[in-house]
DRENMAR-768367 format. One line per 5 residues: number of its first residue (from 1); their letters; for each residue x negated, y negated, z of C-alpha. Coordinates in steps of 0.25 Angstrom, whole numbers, padded with zeros to 4 digits, always signed. Each point is the difference from the previous one (the first is absolute). Example, Ala and Ser with C-alpha at 12.3 -4.5 7.8 and 13.67 -1.06 7.14 Angstrom:
REM DRENMAR-768367
1> as> -0049,+0018,+0031  -0006,-0014,-0002
//
This chain:
REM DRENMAR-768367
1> xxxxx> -0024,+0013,-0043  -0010,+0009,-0005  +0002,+0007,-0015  -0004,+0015,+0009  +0011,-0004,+0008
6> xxxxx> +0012,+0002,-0014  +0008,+0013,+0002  +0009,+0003,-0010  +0012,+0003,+0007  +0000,-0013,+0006
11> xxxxx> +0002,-0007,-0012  +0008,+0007,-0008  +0012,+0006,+0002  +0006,+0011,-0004  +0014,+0005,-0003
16> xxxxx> +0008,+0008,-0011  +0002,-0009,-0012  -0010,-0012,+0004  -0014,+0000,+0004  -0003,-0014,+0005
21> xxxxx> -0014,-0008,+0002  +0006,-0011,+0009  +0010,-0005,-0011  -0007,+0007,-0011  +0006,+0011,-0007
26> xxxxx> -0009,+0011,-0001  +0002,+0012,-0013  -0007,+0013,+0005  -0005,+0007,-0015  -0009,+0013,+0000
31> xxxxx> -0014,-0001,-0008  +0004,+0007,-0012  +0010,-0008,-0004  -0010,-0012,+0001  -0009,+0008,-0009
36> xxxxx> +0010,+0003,-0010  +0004,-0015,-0002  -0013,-0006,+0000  -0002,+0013,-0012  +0012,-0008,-0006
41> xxxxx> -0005,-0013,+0000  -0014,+0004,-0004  +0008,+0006,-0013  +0008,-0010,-0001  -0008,-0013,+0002
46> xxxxx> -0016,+0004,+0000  -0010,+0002,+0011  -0002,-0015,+0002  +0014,-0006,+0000  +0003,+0013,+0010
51> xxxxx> -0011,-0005,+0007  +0004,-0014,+0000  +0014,+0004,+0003  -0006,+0008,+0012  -0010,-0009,+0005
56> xxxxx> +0012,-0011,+0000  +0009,+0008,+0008  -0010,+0004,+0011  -0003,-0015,+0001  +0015,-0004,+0004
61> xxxxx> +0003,+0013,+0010  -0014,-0005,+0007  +0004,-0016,+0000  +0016,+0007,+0005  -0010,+0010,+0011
66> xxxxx> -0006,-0015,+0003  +0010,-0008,+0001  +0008,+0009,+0011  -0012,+0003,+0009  -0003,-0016,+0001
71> xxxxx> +0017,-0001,+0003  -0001,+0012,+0010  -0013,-0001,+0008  -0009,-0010,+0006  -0013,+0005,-0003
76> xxxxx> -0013,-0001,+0008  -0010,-0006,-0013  +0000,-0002,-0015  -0007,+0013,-0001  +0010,+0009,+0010
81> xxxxx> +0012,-0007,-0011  -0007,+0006,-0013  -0004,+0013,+0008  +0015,+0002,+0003  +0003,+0001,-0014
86> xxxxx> -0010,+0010,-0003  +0005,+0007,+0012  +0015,+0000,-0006  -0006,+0005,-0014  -0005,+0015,+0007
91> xxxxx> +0014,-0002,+0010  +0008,+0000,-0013  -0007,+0013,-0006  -0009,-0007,-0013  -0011,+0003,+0006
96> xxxxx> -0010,+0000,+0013  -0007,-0011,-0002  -0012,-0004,+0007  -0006,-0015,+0002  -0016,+0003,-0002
101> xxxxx> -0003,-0016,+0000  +0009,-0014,+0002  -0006,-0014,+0000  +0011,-0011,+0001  -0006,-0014,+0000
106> xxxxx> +0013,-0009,+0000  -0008,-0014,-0001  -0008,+0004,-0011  +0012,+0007,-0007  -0009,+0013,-0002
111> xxxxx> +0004,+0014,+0002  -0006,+0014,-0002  +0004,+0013,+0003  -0001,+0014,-0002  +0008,+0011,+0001
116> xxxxx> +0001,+0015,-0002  +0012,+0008,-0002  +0002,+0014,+0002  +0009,+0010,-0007  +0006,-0013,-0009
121> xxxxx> +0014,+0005,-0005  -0004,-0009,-0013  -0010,+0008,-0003  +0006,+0015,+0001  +0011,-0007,-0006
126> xxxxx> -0009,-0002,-0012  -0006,+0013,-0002  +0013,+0007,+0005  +0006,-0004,-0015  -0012,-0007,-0009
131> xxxxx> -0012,+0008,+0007  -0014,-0006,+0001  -0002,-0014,-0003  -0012,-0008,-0006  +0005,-0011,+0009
136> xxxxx> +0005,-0003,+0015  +0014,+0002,+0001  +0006,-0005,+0014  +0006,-0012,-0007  +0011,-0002,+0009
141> xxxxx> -0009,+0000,+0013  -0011,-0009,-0007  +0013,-0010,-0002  +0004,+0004,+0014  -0012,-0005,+0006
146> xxxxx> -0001,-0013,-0009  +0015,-0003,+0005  -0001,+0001,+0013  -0012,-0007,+0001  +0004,-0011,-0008
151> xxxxx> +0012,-0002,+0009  -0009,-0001,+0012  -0009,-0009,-0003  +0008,-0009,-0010  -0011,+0001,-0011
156> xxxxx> -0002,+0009,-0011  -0007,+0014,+0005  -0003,+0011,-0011  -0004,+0014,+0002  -0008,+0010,-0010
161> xxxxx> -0001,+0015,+0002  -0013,+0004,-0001  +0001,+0014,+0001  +0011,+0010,-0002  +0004,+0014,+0002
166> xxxxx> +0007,-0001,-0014  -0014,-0001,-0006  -0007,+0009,+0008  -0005,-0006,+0012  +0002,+0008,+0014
171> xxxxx> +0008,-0013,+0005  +0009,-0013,-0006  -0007,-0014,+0006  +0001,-0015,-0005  -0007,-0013,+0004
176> xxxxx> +0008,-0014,+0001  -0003,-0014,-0001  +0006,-0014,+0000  +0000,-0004,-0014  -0011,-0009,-0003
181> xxxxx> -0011,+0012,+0007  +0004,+0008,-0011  -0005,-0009,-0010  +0000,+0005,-0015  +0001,+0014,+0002
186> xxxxx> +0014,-0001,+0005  +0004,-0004,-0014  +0001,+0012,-0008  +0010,+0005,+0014  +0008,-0012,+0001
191> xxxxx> +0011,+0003,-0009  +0005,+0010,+0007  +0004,-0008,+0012  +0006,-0012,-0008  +0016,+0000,+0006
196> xxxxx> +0010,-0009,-0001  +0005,-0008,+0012  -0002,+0013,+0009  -0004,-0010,+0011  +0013,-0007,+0000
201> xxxxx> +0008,+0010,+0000  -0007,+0006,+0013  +0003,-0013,+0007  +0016,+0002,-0004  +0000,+0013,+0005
206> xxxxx> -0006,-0004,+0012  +0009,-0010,+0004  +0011,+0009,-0003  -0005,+0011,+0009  -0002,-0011,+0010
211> xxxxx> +0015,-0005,-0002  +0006,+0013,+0001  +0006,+0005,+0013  -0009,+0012,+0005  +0007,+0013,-0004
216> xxxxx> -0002,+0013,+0007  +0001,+0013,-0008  -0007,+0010,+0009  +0006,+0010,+0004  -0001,+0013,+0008
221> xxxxx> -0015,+0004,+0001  -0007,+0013,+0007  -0004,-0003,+0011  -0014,+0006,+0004  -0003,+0013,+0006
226> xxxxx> +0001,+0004,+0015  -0014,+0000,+0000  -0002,-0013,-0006  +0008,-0006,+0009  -0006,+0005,+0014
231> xxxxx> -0013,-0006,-0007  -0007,-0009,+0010  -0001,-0014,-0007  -0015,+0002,+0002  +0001,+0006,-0013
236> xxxxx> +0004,-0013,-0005  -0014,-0006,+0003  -0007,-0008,-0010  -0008,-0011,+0009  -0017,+0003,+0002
241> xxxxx> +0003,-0002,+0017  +0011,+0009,+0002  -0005,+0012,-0012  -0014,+0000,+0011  +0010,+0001,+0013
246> xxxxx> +0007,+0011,-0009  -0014,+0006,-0003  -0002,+0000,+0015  +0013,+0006,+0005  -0004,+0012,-0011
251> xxxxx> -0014,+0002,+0006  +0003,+0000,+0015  +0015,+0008,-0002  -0009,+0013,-0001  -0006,-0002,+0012
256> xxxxx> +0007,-0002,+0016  -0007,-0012,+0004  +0004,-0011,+0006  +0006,-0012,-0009  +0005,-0014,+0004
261> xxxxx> +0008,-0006,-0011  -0001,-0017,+0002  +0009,-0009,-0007  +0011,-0011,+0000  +0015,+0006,+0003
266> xxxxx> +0006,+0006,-0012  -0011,+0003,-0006  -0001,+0013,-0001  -0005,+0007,+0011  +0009,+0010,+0001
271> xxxxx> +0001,+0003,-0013  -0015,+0003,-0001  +0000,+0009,+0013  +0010,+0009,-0006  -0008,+0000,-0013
276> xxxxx> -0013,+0005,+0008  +0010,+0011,+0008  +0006,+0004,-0015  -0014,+0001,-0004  -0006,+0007,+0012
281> xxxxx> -0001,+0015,+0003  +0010,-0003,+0010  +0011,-0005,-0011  +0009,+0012,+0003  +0001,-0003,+0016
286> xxxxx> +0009,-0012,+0005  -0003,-0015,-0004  +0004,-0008,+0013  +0000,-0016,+0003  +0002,-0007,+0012
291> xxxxx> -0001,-0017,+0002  -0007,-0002,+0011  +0004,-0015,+0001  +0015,+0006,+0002  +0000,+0007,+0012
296> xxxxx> -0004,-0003,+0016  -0010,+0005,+0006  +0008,+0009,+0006  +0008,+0004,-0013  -0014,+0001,-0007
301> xxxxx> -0006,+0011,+0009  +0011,+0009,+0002  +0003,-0001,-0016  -0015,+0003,-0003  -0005,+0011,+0012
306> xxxxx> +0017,+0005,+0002  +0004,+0002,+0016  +0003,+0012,+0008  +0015,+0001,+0007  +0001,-0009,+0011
311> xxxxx> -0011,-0009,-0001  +0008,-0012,-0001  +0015,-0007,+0000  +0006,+0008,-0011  -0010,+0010,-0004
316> xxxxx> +0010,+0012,+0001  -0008,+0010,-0008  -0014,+0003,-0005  -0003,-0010,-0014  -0012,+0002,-0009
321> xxxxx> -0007,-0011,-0005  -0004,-0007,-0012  -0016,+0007,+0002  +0005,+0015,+0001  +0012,-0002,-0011
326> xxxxx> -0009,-0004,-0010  -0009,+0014,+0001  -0007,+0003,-0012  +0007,-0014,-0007  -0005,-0013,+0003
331> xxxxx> +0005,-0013,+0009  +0001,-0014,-0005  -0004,-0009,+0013  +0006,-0014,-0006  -0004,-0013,+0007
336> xxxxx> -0010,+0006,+0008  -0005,-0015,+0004  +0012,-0002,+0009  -0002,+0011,+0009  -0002,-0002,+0015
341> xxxxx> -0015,+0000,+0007  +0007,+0013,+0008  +0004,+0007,-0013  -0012,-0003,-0008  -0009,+0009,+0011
346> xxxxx> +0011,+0011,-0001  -0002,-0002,-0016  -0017,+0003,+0001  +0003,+0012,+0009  +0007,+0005,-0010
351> xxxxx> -0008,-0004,-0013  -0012,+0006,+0006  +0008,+0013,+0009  +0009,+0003,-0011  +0010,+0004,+0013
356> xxxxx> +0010,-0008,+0006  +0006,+0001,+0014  +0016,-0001,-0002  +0006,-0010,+0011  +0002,+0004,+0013
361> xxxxx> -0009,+0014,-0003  -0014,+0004,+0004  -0002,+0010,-0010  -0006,-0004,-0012  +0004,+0004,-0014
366> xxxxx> -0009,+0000,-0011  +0006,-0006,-0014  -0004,+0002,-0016  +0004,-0012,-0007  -0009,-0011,-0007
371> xxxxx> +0002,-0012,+0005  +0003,-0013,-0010  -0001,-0013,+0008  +0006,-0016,-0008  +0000,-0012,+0005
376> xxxxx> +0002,-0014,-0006  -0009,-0006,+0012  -0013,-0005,+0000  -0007,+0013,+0008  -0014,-0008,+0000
381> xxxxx> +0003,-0012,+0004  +0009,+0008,+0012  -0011,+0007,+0005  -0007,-0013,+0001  +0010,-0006,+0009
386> xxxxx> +0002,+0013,+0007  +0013,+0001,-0004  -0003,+0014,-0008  -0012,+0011,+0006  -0011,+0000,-0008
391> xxxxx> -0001,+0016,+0000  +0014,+0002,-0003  -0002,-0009,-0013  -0012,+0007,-0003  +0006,+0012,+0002
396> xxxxx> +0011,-0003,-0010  -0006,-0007,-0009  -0009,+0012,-0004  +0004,-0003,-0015  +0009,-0014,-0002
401> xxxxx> +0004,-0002,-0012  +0007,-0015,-0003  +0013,-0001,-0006  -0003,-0014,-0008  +0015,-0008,-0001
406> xxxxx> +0007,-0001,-0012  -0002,-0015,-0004  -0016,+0005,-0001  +0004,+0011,-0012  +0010,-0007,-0008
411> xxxxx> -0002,+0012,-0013  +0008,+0009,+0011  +0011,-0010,+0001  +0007,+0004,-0012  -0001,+0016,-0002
416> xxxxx> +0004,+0000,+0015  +0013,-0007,-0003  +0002,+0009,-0011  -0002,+0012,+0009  +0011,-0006,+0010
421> xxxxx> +0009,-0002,-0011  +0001,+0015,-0003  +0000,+0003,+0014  +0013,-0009,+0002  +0005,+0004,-0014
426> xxxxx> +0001,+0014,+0005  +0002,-0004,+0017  +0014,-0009,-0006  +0005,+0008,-0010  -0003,-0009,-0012
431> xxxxx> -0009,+0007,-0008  -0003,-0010,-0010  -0004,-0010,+0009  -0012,-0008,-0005  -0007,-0014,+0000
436> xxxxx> +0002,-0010,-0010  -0012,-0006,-0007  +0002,-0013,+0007  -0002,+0006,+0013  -0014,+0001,-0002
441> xxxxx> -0006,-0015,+0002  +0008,+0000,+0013  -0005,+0012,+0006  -0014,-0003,-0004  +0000,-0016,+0005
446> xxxxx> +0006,+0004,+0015  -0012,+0003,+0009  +0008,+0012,+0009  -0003,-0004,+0014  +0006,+0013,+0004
451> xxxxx> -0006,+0010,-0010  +0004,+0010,-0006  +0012,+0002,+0008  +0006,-0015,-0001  -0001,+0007,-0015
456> xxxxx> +0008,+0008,+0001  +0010,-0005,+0008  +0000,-0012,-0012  +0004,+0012,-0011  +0009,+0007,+0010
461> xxxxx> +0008,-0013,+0001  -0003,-0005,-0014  +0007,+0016,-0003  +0011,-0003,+0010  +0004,-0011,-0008
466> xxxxx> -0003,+0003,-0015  +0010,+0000,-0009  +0001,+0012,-0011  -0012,+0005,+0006  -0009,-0014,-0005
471> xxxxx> -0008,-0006,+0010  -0001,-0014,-0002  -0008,-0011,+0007  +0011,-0006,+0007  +0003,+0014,+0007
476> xxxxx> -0014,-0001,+0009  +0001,-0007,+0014  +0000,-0015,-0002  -0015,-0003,+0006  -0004,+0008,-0013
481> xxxxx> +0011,-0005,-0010  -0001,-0014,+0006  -0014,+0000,+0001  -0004,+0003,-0015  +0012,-0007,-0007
486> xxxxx> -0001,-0015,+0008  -0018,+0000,+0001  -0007,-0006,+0012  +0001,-0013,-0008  +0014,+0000,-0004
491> xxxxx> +0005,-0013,+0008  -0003,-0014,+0000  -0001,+0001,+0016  -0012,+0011,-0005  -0006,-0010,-0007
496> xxxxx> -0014,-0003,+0011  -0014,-0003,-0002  -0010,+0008,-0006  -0009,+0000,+0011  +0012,+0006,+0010
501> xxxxx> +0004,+0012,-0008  -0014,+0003,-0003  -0004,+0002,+0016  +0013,+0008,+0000  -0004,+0009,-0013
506> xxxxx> -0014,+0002,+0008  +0007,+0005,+0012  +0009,+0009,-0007  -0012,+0006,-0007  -0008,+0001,+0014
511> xxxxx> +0013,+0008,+0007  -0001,+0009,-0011  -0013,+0006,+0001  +0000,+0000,+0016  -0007,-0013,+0001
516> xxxxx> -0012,+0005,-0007  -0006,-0014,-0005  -0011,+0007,-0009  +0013,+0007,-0006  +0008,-0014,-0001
521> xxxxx> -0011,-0007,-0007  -0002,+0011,-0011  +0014,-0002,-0002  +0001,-0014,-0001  -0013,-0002,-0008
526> xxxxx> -0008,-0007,+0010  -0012,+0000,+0008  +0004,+0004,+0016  -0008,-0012,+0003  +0010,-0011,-0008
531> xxxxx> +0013,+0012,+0005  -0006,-0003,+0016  +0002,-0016,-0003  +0013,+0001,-0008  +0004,+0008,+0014
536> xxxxx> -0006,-0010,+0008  +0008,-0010,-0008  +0013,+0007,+0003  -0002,+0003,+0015  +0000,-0017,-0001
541> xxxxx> +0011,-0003,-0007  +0010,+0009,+0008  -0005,-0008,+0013  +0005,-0011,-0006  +0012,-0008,+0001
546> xxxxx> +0006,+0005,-0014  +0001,+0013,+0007  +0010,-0001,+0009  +0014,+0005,-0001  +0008,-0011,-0004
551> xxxxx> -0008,+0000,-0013  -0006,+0015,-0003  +0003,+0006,-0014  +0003,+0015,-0003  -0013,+0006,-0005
556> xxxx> -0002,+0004,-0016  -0007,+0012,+0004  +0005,+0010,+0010  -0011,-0005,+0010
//
């Protein structure tokens, strides 16, 4: 889990008479009644109590803020964990805060990091009621920051403001340190951090958030618009590969040339076709798909080219085909790798004619159509074998673009689920259908051998079978539930020699970058010298005896 990755509306929830932070009872209160009281107490108690007073309470809502994302999520690092509570800070409306600099060295127990925030509440706060002030004033987030921190790392982390909007400066910023890099100048701040016991108490109220059974308040909740939902999840892309197919796709939609879309099944293909028509000056004509890999040769030809009456068993009247119903629109040619040797010279003619000859006529037609081509195949390795012709691939493949699989973007994983979730809140009729936090690590931990639309066949399931419109981890498919929940490892049968899963950890990594052994080895942090003797090693150990049936062990690794 990454701290981007937070969206408020996952983790709180909201109803009439409770607002809830996974088990934590959130107050909504407008700023100027917080400028009011801290007018009040600055009356009552003095600047520096109020500040003391302040400070204290900002460091127990950031150890609570802590606490519940350590309970909620698995987190990727240290520094995603501490970035998440600065992300929860802006999602909670104190301010947009930014992390300029962060510096987490657990063995030496040192930290340092610096932060900006804009548009601090604390600060117009303060001069909403007390006006300009000689001194910083986000009191409460400086405590925030110390809190959370703290929490995280288990030793003492302070913050001081540096700059303020209060005092004049264009933005509100601080720096933290673990306490011994302060070092004497912290002094003269640390009274105002002094609590009592605040750590203690965050530790009972965890356990008693953890104790309670989870309690569902949302309610009804608008859905998006019509617009937003017929949104291709294209939009949803986050991932560096796919953002430069989608930077593709824009470029070549304005023009009519040729495109082969290559990928593994479910990745998308489709999906992108229909985004280059949408995006094309074709987008007002017909969008049209046919799986090649579907049909008979036969069946193939007269769907494609259309027949005339009479020439052959059943062809009682005239049809059109695919080529001519698609004028002015565009044709999806699916699985255009399993096509016959026969079909695949009729294809050229019409690639490099633009006419088509409709089955049992002589007269050609012209057509007005771009034509799309997607396979999942290999094209140049069939034209090797002459299994594909060489100027037919070349002929499509005028602009290929790759469709790389989902298990190679895993930042798409989570904002596509969130997609289909809305698509099946609103497909099913339960409009406040959403994920639960601890969905997350599941979702992000299965490698998706079937794309994106294994996917979303998991969250249409998952929705199926969710209950008050919560999806949980035990309503995914078992191989994702089961998978993530029991671990490679979970068995004392799992329990095998280093050596072994590490030749099945090296072929699981080869399988996913298509073999590519300069790839595997920069994953794996070797040279491809010691990665071809490692393979070597393998190729012996599977002739050996231990490899036969009677003894062979389920892999760790999706091998």
């Amino acid at each position: 889990m990454k701290a981007s990755d937070l969206k408020l509306d996952e983790i709180v929830e909201f109803s009439e008479g409770c607002i809830n932070l996974q088990g934590r009872r959130l107050v909504l209160s407008d700023i100027h009644t917080l400028a009011q009281f801290r007018k009040d107490l600055v009356d009552m108690l003095g600047p520096d109590h109020t500040r003391r007073f302040l400070t204290r309470y900002g460091y127990f809502w950031g150890q609570a803020d802590a606490a519940a994302m350590k309970r909620i999520y698995t987190w990727n690092s240290m520094s995603e964990l501490i970035r998440a509570g600065f992300r929860l800070c802006s999602l909670e409306g104190a301010a947009r805060t930014v992390v300029k600099k962060l510096d987490i060295d657990q063995s030496e127990n040192k930290f340092y990091m610096e932060i900006v925030w804009h548009r601090s509440a604390e600060s117009e706060e303060q001069m909403t009621e007390l006006g300009k002030s000689d001194e910083s004033s986000c009191w409460k987030l400086v405590g925030y920051a110390s809190g959370y921190a703290s929490y995280c790392l288990g030793q003492d982390i302070f913050f001081v403001e540096s700059k303020c909007r209060s005092k004049g400066d264009r933005i509100c910023s601080a720096v933290g340190m673990d306490r011994a890099s302060w070092g004497d100048p912290f002094k003269e701040h640390f009274m105002f951090f002094q609590q009592a016991e605040i750590n203690s108490k965050i530790q009972y109220l965890t356990k008693e958030i953890q104790r309670k059974k989870r309690q569902i308040y949302r309610q009804n909740k608008k859905i998006e618009q019509l617009e937003q939902r017929k949104r291709p999840y294209m939009s949803e892309i986050r991932s560096k590969a796919f953002q430069q197919v989608y930077d593709m796709a824009q470029r070549v939609a304005r023009y009519d040339s040729l495109v082969l879309i290559t990928g593994e099944s479910g990745s998308g293909k489709e999906v992108l076709a229909r985004f280059i028509h949408n995006h094309s000056k074709r987008a007002k004509g017909p969008f049209l798909a046919v799986n090649c890999s579907s049909l008979s040769e036969t069946l193939l030809e007269s769907e494609l080219f259309g027949h005339v009456k009479g020439a052959f068993t059943g062809a009682i009247r005239d049809r059109v085909g695919l080529f001519e119903q698609a004028k002015k629109g565009t044709l999806l040619l699916d699985e255009i790798g399993d096509i016959s040797s026969a079909m695949q010279v009729k294809l050229l003619r019409v690639l490099q004619e633009s006419e088509i000859l409709r089955v049992g006529e002589s007269q050609p037609h012209k057509i007005d159509a771009r034509i799309i081509c997607a396979t999942n195949r290999n094209l140049p390795e069939m034209v090797e074998k002459n299994q594909f012709r060489e100027d037919l691939y070349y002929r499509v493949g005028v602009i290929e673009i790759d469709m790389p699989p989902l298990r190679d973007r895993r930042e798409d994983i989570i904002p596509l689920s969130r997609y289909f979730v809305n698509q099946f809140a609103h497909k099913l009729g339960t409009p406040n259908l959403k994920l639960d936090a601890s969905c997350m690590d599941y979702l992000l931990s299965y490698s998706w051998p079937g794309n994106i639309r294994e996917l979303e066949n998991a969250i249409e399931r998952a929705a199926v079978f969710s209950k008050n419109g919560l999806i949980l981890p035990e309503h995914f498919p078992p191989n994702i539930y089961n998978r993530q929940s029991m671990g490679p490892f979970s068995s004392a049968e799992s329990l095998r020699p280093l050596e072994e899963i590490e030749g099945e950890y090296i072929q699981y990594v080869l399988k996913s970058v298509h073999g590519s052994r300069s790839k595997a080895a920069d994953i794996l942090g070797i040279s491809p010298a010691t990665l071809w003797r490692k393979l070597k090693k393998i190729d012996v150990q599977k002739s050996s005896p231990m490899d036969s049936p009677s003894v062979r062990r389920s892999p760790a690794f999706p091998v």
